[in-house]
C-alpha positions, -999 to 999 in steps of 0.1 A, spaced: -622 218 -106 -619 235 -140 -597 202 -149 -620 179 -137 -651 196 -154 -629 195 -189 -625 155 -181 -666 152 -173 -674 166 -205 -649 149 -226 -666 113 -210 -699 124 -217 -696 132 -254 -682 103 -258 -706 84 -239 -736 99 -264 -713 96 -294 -709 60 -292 -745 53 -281 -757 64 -314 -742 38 -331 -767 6 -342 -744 -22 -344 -731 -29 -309 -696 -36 -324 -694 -2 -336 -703 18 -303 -675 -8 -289 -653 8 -310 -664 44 -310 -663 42 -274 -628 33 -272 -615 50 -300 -628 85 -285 -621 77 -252 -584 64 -259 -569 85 -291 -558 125 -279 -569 136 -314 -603 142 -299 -599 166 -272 -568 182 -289 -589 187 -319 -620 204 -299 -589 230 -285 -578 241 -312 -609 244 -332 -635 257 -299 -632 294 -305 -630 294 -344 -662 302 -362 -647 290 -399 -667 258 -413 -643 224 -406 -632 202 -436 -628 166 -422 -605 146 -447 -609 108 -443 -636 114 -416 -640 74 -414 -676 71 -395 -681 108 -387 -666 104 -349 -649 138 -352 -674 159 -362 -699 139 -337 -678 145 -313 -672 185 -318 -712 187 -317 -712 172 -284 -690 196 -273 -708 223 -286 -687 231 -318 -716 250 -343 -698 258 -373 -708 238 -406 -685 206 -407 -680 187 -440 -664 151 -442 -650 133 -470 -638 96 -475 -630 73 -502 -650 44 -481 -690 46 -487 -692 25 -459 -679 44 -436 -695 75 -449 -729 59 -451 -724 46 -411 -716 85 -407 -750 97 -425 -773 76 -406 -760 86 -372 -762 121 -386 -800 117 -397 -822 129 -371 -793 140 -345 -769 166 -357 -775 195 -379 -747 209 -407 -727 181 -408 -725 169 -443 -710 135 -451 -697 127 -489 -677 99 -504 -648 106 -526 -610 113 -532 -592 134 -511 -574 138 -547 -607 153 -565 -612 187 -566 -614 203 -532 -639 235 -533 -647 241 -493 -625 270 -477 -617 271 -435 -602 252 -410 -591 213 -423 -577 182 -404 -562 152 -424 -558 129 -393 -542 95 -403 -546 98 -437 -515 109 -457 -494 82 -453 -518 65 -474 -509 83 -505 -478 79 -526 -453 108 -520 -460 123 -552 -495 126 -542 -488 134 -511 -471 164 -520 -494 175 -542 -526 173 -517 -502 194 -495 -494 217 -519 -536 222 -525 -545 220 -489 -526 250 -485 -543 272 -507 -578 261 -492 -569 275 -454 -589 305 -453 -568 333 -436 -563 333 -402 -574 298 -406 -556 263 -394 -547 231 -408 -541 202 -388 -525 174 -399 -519 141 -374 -494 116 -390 -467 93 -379 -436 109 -391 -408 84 -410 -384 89 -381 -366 52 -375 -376 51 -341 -394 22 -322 -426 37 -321 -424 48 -357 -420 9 -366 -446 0 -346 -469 24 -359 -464 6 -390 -475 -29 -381 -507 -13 -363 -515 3 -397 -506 -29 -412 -524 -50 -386 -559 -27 -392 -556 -33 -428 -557 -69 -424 -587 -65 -404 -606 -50 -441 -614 -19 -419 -586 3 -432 -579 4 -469 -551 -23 -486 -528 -1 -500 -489 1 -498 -479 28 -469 -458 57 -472 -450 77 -443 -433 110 -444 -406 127 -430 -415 161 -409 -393 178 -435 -411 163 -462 -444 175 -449 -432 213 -437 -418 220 -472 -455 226 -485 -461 254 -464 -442 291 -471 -426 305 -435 -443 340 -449 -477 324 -451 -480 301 -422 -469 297 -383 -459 258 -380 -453 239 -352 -457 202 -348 -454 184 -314 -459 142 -302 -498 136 -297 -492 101 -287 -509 102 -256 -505 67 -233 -504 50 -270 -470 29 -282 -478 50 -317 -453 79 -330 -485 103 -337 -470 138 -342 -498 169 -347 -484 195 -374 -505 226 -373 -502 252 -398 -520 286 -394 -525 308 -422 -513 348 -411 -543 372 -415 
């Protein structure tokens, strides 16, 4: 029953996230992007008992921090992303239906002042490895303690589901949805080596759900 009552209320948020969107090709799309991607629900378990505000980098339209409202998630949440469009798509579902989410376009490279829990989902491989390494290296400093990161990439592994991750993300930036730049995925080692055994727990496990894609979820927990 508990199960079931878990599946009910994952449906309905997304069910009221997707409604809110104007253009009908956009609820298509939050609809089965919440629906079909694990990120959503394994976000909301992790986050559900923290009471630390949630950085969103490369938000997109907002979905995740819609979602953790529908799923009663209080603390302040603050998205960034390079695309205005996206992030003006996210402010005017916000208007009028959720309160402390703050939406705000920019570089996940700028300077990065908010302190608590963070999730980069999807976005590092679309830095070069020297930047890469460096947002790591700065990410890791903002974790408040006893805090979590979460990080949801496709680790540079060889395997078939790693090359067919690539021509998805290659595929979506044909579409002009995703940004056209060149990809660089990571290796797990090149992703752990930010992060000092004496300062943080890490784990990382598949969160691939029924999807072809090699989406792995790192989480890094700062020690109190």
């Amino acid at each position: 029953m508990k199960n079931g009552s878990a599946a009910a209320d994952h449906e309905d948020a997304c069910a009221r996230v997707a409604a809110r969107f104007g253009e009908r090709w956009l609820r298509i799309y939050a609809g089965r992007k919440l629906r079909s991607d694990p990120i959503f629900p394994a976000a909301y378990e992790l986050f559900r008992g923290s009471d630390q505000p949630l950085v969103d980098l490369g938000c997109g339209v907002g979905l995740l921090a819609f979602y953790l409202r529908e799923r009663n998630f209080r603390p302040l949440i603050s998205g960034l992303d390079r695309d205005g469009r996206k992030i003006d798509r996210a402010r005017a579902v916000a208007r009028g239906a959720y309160r402390d989410l703050e939406f705000s376009a920019g570089d996940v490279n700028g300077p990065l002042a908010a302190r608590g829990n963070i999730v980069l989902f999807d976005l590092l491989h679309y830095l070069p490895p020297q930047e890469q390494t460096s947002l790591l290296g700065r990410l890791a400093e903002r974790v408040a303690p006893g805090g979590t990161l979460a990080i949801r990439d496709c680790p540079r592994d060889r395997s078939a589901r790693f090359w067919l991750t690539n021509l998805a993300e290659r595929f979506a930036q044909g579409t002009t949805w995703n940004l056209k730049v060149a990809l660089h995925f990571p290796t797990r080692e090149e992703i752990f080596a930010a992060f000092d055994e004496d300062k943080f727990s890490r784990t990382v496990a598949p969160l691939w759900g029924r999807t072809p894609f090699n989406n792995h979820l790192f989480i890094f927990r700062r020690l109190a």
